[in-house]
LOLUM-726065 format. One line per 5 residues: for each residue x, y, z of N, C-alpha, C, CB. Coordinates in Angstrom, 3 decimals. Atoms other than C-alpha are relative to their C-alpha. Glycine has a CB too. Layout:
# residues N
X:Y:Z:X:Y:Z:X:Y:Z:X:Y:Z ~ ...
# end
This chain:
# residues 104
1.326:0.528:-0.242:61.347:-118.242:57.091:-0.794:0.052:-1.289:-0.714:0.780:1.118 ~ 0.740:-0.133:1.403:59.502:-119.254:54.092:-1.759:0.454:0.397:0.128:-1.778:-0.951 ~ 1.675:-0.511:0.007:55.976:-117.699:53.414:-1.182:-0.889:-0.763:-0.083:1.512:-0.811 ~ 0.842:0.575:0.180:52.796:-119.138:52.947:-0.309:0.121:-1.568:-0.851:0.347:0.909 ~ 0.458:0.157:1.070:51.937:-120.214:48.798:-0.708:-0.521:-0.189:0.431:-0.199:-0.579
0.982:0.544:0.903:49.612:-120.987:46.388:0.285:0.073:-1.284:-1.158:0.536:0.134 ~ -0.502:-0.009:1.268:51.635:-121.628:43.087:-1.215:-0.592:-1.049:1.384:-0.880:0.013 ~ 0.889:0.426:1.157:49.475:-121.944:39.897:0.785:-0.386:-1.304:-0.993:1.171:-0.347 ~ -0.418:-0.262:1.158:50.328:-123.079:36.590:-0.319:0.257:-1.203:0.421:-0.499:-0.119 ~ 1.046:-0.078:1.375:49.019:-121.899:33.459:0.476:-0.453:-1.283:-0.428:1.453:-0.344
0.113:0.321:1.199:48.873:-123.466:30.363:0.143:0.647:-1.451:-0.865:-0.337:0.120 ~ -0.057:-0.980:1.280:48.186:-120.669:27.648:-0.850:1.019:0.235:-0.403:-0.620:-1.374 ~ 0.877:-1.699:-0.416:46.483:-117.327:27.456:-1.343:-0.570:0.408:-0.314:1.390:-1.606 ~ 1.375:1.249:-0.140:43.197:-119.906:27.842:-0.214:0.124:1.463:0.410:-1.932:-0.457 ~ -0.026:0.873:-1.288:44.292:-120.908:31.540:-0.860:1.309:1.442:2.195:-0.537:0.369
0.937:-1.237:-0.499:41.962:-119.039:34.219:0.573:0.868:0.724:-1.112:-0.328:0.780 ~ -0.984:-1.268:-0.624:44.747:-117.262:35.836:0.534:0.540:-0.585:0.899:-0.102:0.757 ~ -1.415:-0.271:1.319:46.948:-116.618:32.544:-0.059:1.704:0.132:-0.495:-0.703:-2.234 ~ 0.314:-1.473:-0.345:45.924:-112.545:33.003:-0.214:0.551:1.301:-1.069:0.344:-0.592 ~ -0.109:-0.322:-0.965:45.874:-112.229:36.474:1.443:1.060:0.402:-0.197:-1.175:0.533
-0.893:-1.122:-0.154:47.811:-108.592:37.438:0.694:-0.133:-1.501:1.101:-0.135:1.421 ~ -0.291:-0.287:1.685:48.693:-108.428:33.567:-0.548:0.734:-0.447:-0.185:-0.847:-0.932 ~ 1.061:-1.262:0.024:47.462:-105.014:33.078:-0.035:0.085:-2.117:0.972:1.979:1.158 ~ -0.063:0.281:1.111:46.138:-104.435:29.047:1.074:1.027:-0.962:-1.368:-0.055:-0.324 ~ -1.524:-0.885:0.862:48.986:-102.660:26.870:-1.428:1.224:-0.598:1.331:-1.408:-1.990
0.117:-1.071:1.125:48.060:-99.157:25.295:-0.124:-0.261:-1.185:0.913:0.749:-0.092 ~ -0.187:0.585:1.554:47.350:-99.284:21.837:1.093:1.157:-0.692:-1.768:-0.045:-1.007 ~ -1.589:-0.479:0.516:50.667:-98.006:19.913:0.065:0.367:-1.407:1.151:-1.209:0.146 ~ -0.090:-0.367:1.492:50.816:-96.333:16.380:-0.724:-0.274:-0.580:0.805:-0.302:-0.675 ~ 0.916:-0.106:0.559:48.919:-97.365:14.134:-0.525:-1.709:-0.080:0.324:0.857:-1.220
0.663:1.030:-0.214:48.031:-100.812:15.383:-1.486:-0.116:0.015:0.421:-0.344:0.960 ~ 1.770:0.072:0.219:44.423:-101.720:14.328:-0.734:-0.843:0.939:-0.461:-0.646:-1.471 ~ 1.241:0.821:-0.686:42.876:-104.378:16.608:0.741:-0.998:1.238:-0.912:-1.118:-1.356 ~ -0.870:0.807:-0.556:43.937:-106.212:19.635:0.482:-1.611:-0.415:-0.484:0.046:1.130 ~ -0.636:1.023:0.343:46.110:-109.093:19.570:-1.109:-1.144:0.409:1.433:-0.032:0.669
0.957:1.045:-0.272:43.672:-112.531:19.131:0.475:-1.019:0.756:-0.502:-0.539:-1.111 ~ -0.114:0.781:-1.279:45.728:-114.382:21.512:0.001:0.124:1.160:0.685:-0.434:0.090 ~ 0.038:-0.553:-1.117:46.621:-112.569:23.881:-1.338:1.002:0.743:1.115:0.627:-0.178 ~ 1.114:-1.112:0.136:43.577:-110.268:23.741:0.361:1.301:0.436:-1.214:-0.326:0.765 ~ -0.471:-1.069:0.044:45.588:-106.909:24.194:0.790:0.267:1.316:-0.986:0.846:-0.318
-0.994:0.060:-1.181:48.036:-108.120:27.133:1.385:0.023:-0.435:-0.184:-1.252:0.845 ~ -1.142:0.380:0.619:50.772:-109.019:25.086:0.821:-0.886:1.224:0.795:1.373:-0.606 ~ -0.706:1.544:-0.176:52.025:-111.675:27.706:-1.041:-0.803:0.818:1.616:0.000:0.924 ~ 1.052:1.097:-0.601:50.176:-114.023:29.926:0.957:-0.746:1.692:-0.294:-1.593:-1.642 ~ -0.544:0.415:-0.868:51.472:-115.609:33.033:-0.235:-1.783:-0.136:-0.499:0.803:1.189
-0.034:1.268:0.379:52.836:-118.762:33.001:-0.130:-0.868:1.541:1.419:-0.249:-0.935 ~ -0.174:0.769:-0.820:53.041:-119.759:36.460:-0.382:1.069:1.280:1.390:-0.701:-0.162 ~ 0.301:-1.271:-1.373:51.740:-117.390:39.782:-0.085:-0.737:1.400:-1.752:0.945:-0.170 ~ 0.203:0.021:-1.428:51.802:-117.199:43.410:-1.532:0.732:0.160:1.324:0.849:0.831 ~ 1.158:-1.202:-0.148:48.172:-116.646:44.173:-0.014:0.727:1.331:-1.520:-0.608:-0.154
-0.789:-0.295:-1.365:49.901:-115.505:47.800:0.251:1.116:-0.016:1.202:-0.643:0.315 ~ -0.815:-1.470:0.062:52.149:-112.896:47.029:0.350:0.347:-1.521:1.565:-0.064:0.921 ~ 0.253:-0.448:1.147:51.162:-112.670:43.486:1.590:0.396:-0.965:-1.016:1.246:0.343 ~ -1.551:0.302:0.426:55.026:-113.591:42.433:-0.622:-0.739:-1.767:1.092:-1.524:1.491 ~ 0.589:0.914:1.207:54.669:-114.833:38.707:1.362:-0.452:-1.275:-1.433:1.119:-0.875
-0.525:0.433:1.187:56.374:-116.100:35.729:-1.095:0.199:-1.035:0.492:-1.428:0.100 ~ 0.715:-0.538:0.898:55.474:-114.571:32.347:0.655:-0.678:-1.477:0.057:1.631:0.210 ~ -0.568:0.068:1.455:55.574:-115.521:28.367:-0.168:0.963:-0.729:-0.431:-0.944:-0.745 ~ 0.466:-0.835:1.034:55.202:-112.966:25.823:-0.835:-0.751:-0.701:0.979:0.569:-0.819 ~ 0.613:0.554:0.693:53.163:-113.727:23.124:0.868:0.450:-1.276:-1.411:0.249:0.177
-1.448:0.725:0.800:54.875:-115.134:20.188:-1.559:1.198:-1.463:0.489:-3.021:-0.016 ~ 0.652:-0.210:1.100:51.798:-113.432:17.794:-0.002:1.296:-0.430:-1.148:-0.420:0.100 ~ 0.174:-1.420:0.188:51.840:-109.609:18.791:1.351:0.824:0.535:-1.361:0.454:0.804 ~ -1.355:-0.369:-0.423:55.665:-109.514:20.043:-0.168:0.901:1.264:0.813:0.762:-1.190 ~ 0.260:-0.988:-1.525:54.320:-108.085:23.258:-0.508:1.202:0.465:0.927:0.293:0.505
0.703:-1.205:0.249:52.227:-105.387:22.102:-1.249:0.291:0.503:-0.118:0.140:-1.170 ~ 1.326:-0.577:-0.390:49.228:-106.254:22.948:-0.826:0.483:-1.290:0.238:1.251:1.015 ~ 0.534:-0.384:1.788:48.075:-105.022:19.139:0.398:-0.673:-1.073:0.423:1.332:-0.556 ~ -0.796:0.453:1.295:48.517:-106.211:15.575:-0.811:0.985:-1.266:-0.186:-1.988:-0.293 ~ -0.104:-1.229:0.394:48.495:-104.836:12.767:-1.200:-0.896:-1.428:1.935:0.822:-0.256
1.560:1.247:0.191:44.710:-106.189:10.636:0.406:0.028:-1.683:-2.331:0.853:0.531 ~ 0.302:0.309:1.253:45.695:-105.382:7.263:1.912:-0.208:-1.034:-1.239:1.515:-0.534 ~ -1.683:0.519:0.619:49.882:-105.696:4.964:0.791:0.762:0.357:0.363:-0.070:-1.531 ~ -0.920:-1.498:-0.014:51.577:-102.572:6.599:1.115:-0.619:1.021:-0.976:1.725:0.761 ~ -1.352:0.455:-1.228:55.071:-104.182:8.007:-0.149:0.705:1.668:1.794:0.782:-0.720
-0.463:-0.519:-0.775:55.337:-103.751:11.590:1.441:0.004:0.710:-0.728:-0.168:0.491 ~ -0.909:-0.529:-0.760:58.375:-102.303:12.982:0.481:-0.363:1.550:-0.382:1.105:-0.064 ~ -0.193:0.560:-1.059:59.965:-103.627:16.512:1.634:0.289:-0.098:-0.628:-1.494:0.088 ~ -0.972:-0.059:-0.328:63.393:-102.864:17.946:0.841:-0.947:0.517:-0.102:0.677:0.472 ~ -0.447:1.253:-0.245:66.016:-105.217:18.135:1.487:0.400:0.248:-0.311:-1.077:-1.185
-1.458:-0.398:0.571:69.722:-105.064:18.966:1.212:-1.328:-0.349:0.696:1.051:1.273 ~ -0.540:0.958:0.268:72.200:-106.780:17.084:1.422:0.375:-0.034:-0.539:-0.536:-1.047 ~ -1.440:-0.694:0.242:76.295:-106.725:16.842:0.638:0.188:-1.248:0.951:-0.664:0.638 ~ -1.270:-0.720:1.133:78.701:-105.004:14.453:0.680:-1.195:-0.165:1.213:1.382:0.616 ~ -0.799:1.218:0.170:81.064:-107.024:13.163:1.152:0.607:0.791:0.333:-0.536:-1.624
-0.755:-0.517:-1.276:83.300:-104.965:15.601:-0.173:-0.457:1.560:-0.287:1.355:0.030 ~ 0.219:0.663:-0.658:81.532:-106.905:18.042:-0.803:0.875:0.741:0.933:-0.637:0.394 ~ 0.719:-1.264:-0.904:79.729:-103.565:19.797:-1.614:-0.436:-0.393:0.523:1.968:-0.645 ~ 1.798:-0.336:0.768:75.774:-103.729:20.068:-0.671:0.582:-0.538:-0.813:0.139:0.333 ~ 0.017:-0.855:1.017:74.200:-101.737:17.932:-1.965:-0.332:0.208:1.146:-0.501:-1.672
1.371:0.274:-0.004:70.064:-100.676:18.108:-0.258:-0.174:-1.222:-0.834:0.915:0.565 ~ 0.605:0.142:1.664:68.286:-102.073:14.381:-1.445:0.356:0.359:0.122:-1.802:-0.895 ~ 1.421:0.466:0.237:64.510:-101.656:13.798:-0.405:-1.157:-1.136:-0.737:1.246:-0.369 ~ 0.174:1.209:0.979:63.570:-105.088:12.292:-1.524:0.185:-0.497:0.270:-1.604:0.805 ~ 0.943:-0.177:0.759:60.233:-104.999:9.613:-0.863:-1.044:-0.341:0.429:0.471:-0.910
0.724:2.032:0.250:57.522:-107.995:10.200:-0.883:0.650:-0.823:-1.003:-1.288:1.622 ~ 1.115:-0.050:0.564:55.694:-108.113:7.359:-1.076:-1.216:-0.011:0.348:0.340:-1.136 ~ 0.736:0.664:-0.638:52.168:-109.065:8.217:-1.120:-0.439:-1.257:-0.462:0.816:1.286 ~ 0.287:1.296:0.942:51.230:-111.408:5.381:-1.012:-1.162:0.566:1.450:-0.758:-0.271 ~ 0.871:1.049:-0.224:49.501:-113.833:7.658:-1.162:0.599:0.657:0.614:-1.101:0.786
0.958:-1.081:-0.270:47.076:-110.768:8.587:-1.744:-0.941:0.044:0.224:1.372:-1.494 ~ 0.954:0.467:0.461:44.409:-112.821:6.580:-0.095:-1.350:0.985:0.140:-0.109:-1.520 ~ -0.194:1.114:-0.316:45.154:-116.107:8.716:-0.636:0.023:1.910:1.698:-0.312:-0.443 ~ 0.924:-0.156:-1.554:43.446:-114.750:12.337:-1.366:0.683:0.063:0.826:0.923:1.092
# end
């Protein structure tokens, strides 16, 4: 028996549901200021049930899902895993340096 919906779709962190049940991230090390797209959600909803509050989510492509960035050149750090040439996964910490700091 299917249940009663109200699917939404959102557009971009903009759209008037895009933060709906998207609670705001903690701020994390030494992150200075929230993220200017997301405004300190780090994702957004792309698509919701305003029903049973079912959703589809994007990250945000600016603060890697933090919710923070980082305001002035101090690489941030993010965990990534990649394979060996043994083919095994293997955890890296990859190093964004934040160069376009000046550009938000």
């Amino acid at each position: 028996m299917s249940h009663a919906s109200n699917i939404v779709f959102c557009d971009g962190p903009d759209s008037p549901h895009a933060f709906d049940i998207v609670p705001l991230q903690p701020r994390k090390g030494e992150l200075d200021a929230r993220c200017p797209v997301c405004r300190g959600h780090g994702e957004w909803n792309t698509e919701i049930d305003l029903v049973s509050f079912r959703c589809k989510r994007a990250i945000c492509d600016r603060c890697l899902g933090a919710g923070w960035v980082e305001t002035g050149t101090d690489p941030i750090a993010h965990p990534d895993i990649e394979m060996t040439a043994e083919g095994y996964p293997k955890w890296v910490t990859h190093y964004e340096p934040r160069d376009d700091a000046a550009s938000t």
